[in-house]
Biopython code that builds the backbone (N, CA, C, O; Angstrom):
import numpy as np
from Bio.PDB.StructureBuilder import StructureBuilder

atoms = [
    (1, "UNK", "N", (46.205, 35.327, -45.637)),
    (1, "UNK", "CA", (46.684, 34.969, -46.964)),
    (1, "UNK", "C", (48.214, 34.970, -46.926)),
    (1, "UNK", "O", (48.835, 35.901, -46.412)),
    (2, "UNK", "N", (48.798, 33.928, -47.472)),
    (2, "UNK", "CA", (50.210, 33.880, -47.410)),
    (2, "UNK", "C", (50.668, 34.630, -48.511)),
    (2, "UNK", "O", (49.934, 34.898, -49.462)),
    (3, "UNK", "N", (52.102, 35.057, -48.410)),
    (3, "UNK", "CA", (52.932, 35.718, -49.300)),
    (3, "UNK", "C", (52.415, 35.419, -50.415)),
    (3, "UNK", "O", (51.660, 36.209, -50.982)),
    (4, "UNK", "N", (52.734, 34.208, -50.933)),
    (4, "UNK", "CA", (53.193, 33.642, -52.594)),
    (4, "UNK", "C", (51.456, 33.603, -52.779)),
    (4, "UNK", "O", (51.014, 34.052, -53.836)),
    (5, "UNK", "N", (50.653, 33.160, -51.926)),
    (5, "UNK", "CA", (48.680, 33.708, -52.278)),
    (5, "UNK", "C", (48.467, 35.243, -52.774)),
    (5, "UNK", "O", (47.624, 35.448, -53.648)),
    (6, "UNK", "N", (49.367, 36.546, -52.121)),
    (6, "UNK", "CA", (49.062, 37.478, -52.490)),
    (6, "UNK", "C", (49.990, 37.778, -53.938)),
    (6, "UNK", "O", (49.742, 38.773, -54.619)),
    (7, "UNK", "N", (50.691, 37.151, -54.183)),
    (7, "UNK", "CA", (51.053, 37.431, -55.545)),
    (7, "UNK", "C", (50.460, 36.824, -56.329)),
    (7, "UNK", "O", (50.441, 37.267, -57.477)),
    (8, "UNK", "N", (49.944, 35.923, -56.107)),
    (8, "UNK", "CA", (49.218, 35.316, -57.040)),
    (8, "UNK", "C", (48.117, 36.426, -57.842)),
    (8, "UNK", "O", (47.844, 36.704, -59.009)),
    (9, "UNK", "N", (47.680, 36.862, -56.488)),
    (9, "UNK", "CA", (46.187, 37.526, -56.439)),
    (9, "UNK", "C", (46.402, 38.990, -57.027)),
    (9, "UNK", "O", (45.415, 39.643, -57.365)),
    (10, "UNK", "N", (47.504, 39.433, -57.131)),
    (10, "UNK", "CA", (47.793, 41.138, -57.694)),
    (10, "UNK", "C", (48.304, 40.210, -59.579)),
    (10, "UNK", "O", (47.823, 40.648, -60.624)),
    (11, "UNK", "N", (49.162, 39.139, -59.563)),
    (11, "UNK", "CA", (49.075, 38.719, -60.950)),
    (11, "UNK", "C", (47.763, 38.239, -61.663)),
    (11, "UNK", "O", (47.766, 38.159, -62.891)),
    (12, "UNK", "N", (46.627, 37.911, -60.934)),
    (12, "UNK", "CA", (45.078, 37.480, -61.489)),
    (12, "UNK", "C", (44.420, 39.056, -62.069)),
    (12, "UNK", "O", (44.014, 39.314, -63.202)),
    (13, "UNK", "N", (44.480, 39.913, -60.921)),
    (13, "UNK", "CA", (44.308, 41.227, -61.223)),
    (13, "UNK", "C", (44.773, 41.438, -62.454)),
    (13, "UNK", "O", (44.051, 41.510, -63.449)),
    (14, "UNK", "N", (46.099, 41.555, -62.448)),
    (14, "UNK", "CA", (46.540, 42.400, -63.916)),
    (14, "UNK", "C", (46.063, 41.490, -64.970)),
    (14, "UNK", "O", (45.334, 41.914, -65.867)),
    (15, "UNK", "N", (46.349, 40.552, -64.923)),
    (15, "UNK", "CA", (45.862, 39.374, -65.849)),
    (15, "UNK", "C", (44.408, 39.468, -66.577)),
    (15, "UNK", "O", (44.386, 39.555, -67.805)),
    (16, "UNK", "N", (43.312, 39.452, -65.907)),
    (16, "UNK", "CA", (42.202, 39.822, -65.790)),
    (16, "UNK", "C", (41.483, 40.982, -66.427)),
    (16, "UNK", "O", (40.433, 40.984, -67.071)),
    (17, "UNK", "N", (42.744, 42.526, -65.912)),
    (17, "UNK", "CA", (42.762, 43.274, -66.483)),
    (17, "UNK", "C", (42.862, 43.683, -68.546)),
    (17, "UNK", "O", (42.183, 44.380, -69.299)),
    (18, "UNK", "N", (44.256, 42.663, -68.751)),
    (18, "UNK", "CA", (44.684, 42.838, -70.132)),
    (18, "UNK", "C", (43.571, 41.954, -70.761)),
    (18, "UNK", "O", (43.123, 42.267, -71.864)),
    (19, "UNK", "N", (43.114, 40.872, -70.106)),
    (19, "UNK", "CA", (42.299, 40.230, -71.063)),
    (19, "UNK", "C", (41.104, 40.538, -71.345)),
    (19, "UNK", "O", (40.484, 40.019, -72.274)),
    (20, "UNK", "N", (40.504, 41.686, -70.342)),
    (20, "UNK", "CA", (39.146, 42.194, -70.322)),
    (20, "UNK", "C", (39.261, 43.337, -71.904)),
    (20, "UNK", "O", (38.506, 43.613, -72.836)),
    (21, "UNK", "N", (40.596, 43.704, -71.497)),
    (21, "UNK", "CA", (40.521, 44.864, -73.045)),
    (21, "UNK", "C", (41.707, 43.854, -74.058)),
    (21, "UNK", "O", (42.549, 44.383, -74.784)),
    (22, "UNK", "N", (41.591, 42.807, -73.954)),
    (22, "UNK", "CA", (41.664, 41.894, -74.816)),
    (22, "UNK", "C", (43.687, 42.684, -75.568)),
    (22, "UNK", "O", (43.880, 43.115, -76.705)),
    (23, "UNK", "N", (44.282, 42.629, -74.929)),
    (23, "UNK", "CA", (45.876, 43.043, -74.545)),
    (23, "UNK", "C", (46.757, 41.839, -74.488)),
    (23, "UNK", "O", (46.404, 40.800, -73.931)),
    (24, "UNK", "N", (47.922, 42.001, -75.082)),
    (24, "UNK", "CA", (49.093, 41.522, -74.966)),
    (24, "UNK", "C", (49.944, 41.987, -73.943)),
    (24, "UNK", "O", (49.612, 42.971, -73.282)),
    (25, "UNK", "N", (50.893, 41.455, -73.759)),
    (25, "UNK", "CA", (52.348, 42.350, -73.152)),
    (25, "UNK", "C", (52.755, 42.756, -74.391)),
    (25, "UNK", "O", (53.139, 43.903, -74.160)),
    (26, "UNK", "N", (52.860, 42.630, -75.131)),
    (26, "UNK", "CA", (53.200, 43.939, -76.240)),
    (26, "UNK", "C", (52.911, 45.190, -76.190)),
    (26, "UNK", "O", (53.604, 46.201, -76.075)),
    (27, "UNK", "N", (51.492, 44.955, -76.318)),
    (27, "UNK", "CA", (50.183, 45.967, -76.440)),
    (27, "UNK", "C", (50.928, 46.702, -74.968)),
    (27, "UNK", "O", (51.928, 47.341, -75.293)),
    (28, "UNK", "N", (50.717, 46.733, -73.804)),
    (28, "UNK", "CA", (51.102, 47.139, -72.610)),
    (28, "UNK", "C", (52.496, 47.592, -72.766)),
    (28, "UNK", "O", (52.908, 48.667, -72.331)),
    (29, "UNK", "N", (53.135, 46.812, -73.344)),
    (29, "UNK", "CA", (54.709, 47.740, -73.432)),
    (29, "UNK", "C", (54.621, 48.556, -74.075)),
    (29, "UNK", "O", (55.316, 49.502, -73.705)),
    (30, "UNK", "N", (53.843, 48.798, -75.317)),
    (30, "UNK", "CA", (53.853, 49.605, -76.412)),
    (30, "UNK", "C", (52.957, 51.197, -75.503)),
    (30, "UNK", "O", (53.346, 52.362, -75.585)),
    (31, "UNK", "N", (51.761, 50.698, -74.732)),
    (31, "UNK", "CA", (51.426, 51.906, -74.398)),
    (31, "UNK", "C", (51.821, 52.211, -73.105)),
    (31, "UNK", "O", (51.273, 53.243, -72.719)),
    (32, "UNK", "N", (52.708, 51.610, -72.126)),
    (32, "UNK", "CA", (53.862, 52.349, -71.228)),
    (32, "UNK", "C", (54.758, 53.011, -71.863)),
    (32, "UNK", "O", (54.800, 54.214, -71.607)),
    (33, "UNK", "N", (55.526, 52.582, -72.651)),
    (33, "UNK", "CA", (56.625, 53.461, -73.122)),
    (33, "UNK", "C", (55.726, 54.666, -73.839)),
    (33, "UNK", "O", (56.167, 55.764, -73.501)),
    (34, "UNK", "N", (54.830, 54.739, -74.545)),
    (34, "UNK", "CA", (54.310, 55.733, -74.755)),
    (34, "UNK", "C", (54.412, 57.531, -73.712)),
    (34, "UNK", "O", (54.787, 58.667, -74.004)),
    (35, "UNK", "N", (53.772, 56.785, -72.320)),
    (35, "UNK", "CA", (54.146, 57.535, -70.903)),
    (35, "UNK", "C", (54.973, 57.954, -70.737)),
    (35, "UNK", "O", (55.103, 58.964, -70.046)),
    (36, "UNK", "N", (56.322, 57.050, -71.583)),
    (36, "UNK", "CA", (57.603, 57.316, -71.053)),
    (36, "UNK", "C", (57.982, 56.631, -69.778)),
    (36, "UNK", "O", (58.903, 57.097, -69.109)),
    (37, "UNK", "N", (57.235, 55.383, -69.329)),
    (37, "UNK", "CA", (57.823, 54.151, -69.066)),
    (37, "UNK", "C", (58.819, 52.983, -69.928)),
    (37, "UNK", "O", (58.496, 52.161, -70.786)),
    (38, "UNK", "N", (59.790, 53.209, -69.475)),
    (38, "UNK", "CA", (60.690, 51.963, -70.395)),
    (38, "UNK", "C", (60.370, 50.602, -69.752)),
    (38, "UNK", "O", (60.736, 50.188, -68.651)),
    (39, "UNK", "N", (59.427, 49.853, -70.898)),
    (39, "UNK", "CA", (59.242, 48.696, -70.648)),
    (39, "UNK", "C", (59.505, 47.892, -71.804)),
    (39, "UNK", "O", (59.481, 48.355, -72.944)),
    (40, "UNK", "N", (59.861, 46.190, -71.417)),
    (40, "UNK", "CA", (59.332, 46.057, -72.860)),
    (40, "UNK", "C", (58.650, 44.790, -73.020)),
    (40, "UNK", "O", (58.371, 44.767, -71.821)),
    (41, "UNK", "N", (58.061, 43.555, -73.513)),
    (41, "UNK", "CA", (56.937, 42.326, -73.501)),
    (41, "UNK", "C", (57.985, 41.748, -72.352)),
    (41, "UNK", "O", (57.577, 41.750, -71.190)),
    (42, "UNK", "N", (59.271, 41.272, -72.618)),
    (42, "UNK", "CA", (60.272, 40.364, -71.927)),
    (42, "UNK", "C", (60.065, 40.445, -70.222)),
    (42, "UNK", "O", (59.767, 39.571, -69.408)),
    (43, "UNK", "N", (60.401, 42.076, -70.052)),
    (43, "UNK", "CA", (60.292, 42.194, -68.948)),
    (43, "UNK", "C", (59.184, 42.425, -67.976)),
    (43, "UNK", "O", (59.307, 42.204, -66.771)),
    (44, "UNK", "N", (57.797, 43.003, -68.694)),
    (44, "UNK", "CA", (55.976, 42.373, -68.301)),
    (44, "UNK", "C", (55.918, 41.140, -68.113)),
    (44, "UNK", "O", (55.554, 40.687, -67.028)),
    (45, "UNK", "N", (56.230, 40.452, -69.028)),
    (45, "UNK", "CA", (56.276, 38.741, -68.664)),
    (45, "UNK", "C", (57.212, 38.038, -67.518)),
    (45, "UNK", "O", (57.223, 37.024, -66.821)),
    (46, "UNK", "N", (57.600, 38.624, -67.639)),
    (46, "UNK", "CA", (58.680, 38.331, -66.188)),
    (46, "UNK", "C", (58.103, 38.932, -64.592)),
    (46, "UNK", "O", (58.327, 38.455, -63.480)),
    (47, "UNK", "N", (57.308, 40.125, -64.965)),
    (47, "UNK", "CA", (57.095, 40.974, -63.980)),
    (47, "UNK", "C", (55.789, 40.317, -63.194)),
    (47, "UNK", "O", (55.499, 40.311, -61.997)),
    (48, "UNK", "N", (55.143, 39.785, -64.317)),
    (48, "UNK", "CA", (53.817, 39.111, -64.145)),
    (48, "UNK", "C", (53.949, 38.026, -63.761)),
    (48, "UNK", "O", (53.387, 37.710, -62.713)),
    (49, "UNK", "N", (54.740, 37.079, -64.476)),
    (49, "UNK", "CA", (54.349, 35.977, -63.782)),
    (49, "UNK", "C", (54.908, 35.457, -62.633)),
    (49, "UNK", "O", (54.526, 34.368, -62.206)),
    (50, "UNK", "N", (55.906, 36.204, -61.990)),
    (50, "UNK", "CA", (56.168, 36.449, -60.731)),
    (50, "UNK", "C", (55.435, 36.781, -59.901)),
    (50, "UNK", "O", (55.642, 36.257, -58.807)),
    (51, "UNK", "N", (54.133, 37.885, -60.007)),
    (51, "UNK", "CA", (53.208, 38.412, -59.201)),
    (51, "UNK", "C", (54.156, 39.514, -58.159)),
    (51, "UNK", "O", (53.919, 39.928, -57.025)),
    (52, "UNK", "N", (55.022, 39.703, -58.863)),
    (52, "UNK", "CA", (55.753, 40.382, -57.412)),
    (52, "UNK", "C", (56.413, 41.439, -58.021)),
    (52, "UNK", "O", (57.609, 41.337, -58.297)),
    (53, "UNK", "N", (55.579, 42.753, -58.339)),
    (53, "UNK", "CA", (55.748, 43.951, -58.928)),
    (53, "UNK", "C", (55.307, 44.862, -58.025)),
    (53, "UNK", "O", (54.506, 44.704, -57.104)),
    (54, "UNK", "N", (55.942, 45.894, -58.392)),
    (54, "UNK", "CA", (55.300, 47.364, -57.502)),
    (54, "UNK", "C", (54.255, 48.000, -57.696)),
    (54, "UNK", "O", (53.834, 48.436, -58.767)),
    (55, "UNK", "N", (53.662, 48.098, -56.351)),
    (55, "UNK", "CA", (52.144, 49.172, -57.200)),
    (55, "UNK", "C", (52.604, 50.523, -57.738)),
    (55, "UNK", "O", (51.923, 51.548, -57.730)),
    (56, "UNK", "N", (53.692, 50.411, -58.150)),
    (56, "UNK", "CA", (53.580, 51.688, -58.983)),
    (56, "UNK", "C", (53.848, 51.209, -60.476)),
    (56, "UNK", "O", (53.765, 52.087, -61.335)),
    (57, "UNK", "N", (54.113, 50.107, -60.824)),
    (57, "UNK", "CA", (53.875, 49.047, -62.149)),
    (57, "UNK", "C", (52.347, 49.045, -62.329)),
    (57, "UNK", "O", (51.666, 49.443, -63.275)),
    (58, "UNK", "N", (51.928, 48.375, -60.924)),
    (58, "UNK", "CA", (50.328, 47.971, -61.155)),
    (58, "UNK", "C", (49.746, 49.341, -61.928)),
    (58, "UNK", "O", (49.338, 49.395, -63.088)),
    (59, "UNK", "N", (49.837, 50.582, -60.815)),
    (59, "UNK", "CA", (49.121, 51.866, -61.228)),
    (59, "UNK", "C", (49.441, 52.624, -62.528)),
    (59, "UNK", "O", (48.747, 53.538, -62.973)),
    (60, "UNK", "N", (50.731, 52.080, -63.170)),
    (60, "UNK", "CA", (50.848, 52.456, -64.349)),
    (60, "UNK", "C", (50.426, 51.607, -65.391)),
    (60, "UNK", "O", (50.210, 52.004, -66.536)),
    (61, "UNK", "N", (50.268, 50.048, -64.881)),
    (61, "UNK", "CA", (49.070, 49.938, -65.883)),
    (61, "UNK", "C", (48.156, 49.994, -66.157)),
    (61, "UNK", "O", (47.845, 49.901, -67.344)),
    (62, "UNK", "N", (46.939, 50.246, -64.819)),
    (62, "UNK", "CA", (45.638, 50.561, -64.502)),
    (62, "UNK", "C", (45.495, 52.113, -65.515)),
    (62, "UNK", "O", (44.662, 52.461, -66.352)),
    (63, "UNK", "N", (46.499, 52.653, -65.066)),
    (63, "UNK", "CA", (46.499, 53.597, -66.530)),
    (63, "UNK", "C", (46.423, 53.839, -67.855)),
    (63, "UNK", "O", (45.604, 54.288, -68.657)),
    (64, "UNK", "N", (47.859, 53.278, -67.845)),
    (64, "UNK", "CA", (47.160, 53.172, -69.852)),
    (64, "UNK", "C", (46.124, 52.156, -70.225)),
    (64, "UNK", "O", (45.582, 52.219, -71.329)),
    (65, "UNK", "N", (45.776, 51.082, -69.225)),
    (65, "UNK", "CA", (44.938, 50.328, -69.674)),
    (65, "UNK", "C", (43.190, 51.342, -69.708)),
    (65, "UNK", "O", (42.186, 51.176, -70.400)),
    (66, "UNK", "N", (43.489, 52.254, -68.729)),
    (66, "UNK", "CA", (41.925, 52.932, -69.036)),
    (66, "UNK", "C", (41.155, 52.512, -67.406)),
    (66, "UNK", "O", (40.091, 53.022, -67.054)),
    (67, "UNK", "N", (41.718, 51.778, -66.785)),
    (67, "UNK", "CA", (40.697, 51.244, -65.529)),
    (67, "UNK", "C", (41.073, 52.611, -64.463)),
    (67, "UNK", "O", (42.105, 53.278, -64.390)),
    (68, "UNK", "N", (40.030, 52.690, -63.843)),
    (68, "UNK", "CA", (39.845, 53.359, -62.867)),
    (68, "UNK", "C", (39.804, 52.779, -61.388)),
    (68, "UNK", "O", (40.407, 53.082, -60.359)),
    (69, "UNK", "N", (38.873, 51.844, -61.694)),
    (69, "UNK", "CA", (38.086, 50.963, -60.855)),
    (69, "UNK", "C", (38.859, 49.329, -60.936)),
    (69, "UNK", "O", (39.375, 48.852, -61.946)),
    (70, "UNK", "N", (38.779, 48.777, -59.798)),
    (70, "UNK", "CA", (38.499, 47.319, -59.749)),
    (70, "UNK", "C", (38.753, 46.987, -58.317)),
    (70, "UNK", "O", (39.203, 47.539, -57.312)),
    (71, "UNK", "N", (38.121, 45.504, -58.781)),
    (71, "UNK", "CA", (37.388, 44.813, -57.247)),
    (71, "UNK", "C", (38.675, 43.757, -56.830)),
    (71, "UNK", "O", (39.009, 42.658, -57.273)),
    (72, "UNK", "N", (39.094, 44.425, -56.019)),
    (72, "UNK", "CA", (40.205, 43.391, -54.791)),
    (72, "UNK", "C", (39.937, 42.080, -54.836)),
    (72, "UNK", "O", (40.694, 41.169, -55.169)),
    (73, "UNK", "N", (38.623, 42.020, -54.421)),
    (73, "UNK", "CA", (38.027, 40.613, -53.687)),
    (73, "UNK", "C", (39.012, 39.820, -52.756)),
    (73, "UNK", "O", (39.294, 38.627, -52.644)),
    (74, "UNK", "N", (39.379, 40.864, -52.195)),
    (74, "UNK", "CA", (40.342, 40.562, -50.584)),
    (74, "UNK", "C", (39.014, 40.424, -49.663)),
    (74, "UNK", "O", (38.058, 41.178, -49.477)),
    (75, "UNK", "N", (39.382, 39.057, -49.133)),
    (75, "UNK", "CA", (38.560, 38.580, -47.803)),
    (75, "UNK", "C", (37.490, 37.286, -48.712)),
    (75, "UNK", "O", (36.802, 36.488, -48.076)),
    (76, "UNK", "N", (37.527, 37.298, -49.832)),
    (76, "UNK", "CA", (36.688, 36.068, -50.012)),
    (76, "UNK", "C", (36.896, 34.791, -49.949)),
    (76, "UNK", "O", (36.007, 33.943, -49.875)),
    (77, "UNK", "N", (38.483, 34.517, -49.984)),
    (77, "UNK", "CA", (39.191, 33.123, -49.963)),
    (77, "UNK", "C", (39.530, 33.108, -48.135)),
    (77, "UNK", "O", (40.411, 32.315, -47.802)),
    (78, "UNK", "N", (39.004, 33.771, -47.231)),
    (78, "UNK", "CA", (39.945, 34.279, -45.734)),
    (78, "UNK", "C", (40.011, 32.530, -45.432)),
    (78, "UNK", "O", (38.884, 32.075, -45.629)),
    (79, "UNK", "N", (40.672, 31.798, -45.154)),
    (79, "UNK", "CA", (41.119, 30.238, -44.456)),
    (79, "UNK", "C", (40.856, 30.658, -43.015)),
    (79, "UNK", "O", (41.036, 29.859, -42.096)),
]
sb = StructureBuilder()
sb.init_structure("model")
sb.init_model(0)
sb.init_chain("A")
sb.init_seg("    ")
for serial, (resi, resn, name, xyz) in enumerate(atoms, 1):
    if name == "N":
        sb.init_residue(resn, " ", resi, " ")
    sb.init_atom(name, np.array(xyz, "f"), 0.0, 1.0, " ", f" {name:<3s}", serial, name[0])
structure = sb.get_structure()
């Protein structure tokens, strides 16, 4: 998988994520900063649609979003 494929694929993730609990980047800024992450919609939207964030972004949103769990599905597209 090339570079700009794996960002894609960590931005489908989060993506996937907010829309399953039916989320904004608002909603997500509003409950990071909660944590005491300074975030705010401008800069989620930026972060996202780049695909090219830190898993320690990802894991803080897998957090307040409530997920524990989710499926990679690394190796199903392999060329």
């Amino acid at each position: 998988m090339e570079e700009e494929n794996w960002n894609e694929h960590a931005k489908g993730i989060l993506k996937a994520e907010l829309s399953r609990k039916n989320m904004k980047y608002h909603d997500l800024a509003r409950k990071l900063n909660v944590i005491g992450i300074k975030e705010n919609q401008n800069t989620i939207a930026t972060k996202i649609s780049r695909g090219a964030f830190s898993f320690t972004f990802f894991l803080q949103c897998m957090y307040v979003l409530g997920i524990n769990k989710i499926n990679l599905n690394i190796g199903e597209n392999n060329e």
